[in-house]
N, C-alpha and C positions, 0 to 999 in steps of 0.2 A: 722773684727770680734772681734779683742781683745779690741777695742775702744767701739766695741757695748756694751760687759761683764763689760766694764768701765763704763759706763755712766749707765748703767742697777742697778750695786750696789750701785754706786752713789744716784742714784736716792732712793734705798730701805732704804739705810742707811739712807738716807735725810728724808723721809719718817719714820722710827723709830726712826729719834732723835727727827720729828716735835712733832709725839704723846707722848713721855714723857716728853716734857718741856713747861713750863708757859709762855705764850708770853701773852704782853697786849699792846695793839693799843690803840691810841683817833679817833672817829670816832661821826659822828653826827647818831640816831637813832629817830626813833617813840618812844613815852612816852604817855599817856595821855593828859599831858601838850605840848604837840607837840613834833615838831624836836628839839633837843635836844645834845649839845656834850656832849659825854660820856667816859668814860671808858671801853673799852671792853677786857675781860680777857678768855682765852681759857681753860677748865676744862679735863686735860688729864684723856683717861680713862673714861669721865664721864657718869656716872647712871642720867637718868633723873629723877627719885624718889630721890637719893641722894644729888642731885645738891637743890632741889627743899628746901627741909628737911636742906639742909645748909645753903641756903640762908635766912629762913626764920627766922634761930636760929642767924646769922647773923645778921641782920639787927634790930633784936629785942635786940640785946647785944648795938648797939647804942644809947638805952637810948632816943627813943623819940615815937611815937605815930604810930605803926607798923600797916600795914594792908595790906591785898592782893586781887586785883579783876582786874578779865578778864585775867589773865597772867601776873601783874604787882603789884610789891610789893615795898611798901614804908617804910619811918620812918621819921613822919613830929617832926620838932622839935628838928632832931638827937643831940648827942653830942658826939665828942672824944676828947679825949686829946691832941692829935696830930694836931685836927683842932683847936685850939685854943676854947678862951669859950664862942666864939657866936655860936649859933645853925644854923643847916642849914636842909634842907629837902633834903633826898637822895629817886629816882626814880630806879629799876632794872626791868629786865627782862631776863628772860634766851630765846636765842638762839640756836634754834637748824637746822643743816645744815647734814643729813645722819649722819652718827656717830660723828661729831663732836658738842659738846655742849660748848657755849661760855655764858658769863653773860654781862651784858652791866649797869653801874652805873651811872646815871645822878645827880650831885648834886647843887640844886640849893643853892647860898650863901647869897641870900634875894635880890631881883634883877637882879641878874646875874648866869647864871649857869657858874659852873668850867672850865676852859680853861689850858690848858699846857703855855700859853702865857701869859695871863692874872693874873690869879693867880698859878704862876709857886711852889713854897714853899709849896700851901696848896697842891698842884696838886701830889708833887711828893708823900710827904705824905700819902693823898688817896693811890694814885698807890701801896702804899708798904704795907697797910691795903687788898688791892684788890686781891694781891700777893700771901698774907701771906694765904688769904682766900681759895685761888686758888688752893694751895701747900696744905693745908689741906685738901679741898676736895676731891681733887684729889686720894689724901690717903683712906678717908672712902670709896671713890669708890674704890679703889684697892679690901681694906680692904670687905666688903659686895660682890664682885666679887669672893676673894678668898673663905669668907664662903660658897659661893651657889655652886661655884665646887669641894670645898670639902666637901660638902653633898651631891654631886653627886658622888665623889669617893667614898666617906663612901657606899653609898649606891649599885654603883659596885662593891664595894669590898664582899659587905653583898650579895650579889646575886652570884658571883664567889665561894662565901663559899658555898651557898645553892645548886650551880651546884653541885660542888667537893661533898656533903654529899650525894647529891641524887645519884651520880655516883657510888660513895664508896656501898651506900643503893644497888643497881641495882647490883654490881658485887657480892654483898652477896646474894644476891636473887638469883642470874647465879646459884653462886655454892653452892647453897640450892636446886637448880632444880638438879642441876648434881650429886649431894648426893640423892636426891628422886629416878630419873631417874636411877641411879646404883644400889639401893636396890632396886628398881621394876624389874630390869633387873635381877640380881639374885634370886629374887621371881618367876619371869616367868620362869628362868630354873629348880627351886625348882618342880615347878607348871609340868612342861612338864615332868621331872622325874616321879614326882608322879603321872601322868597322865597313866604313863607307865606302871607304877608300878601295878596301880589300875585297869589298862585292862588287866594284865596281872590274875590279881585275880580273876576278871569277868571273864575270860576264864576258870580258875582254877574250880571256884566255879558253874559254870555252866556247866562244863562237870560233877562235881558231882551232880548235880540235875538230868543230862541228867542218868547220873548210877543209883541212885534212883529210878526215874519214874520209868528204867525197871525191878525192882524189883515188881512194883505193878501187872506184869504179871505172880501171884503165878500159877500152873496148879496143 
């Protein structure tokens, strides 16, 4: 059993250190242009709106002829610094797999697309541009994640206030009834008294009608 609790946290931990950290693989991928090796980097955390939204301000910071169709977005013509100052066309795509979102970069170098082997220098280069992109996105997703649950606590919280007033409201209302209710009830006993009072008049008042009338029996 203590071996199972071992391998169990093991596993959880492994599991929350995978989703907070940037790992990036070379893998071949579909491109328009075909199959394709690539660069594939994994977006901890990621928002498919924000990923999307990253990539596009990404690839458009390259400095070459940006465009996006069918789920594939380019930059013919790119330029960085890093890659020296012939241009090249860069190919992405984002990947999505149940909650894990990955982006995949294909760069073609005019002839040849990028290889870890081949062109090892430009390759690592790329990878630390992919990185860096990776590590920042990742961020604005945090980032736009924490805004929407804290407008959701905002907004629990604006509702827990609205309980607590209406309750506050409700227990002054209690004992507005139970102030009406105790003056009605000392009114009722007012009322019963005088009730008593006032048959007791009627009795009074009509045994002197009753003495009257037999006055009208003058002989």
């Amino acid at each position: 059993m203590k071996h199972l609790f071992t391998s169990l946290f093991t596993v959880i931990g492994f599991s929350l250190f995978a989703q907070n950290t940037v790992s990036i693989s070379e893998e071949n991928n579909n491109f328009s242009v075909g199959s394709k090796n690539s660069i594939v980097v994994n977006i901890p955390y990621g928002n498919l709106d924000v990923v999307e939204k990253a990539l596009k301000s990404e690839l458009k910071d390259w400095d070459g002829k940006y465009n996006s169709s069918k789920g594939e977005f380019t930059s013919m013509q790119a330029k960085l610094k890093v890659m020296g100052d012939k241009p090249f066309d860069a190919y992405a795509k984002i990947i999505t797999s149940g909650d894990v979102i990955k982006v995949a970069f294909a760069i073609d170098l005019g002839g040849a697309f990028m290889t870890s082997n081949q062109h090892g220098a430009q390759f690592n280069e790329m990878r630390e541009v992919i990185r860096k992109f990776a590590l920042e996105t990742a961020q604005e997703c945090v980032e736009e994640d924490l805004k929407a649950e804290t407008k959701k606590l905002e907004s629990f919280e604006k509702e827990q206030k609205d309980l607590e007033k209406e309750k506050e409201n409700l227990l002054n209302s209690i004992d507005d009834y139970r102030k009406k209710i105790s003056e009605a009830e000392k009114k009722i006993e007012e009322n019963m008294t005088n009730q008593s009072n006032k048959k007791t008049e009627i009795s009074t008042q009509a045994q002197k009608v009753k003495e009257i009338e037999k006055k009208k029996n003058i002989k």
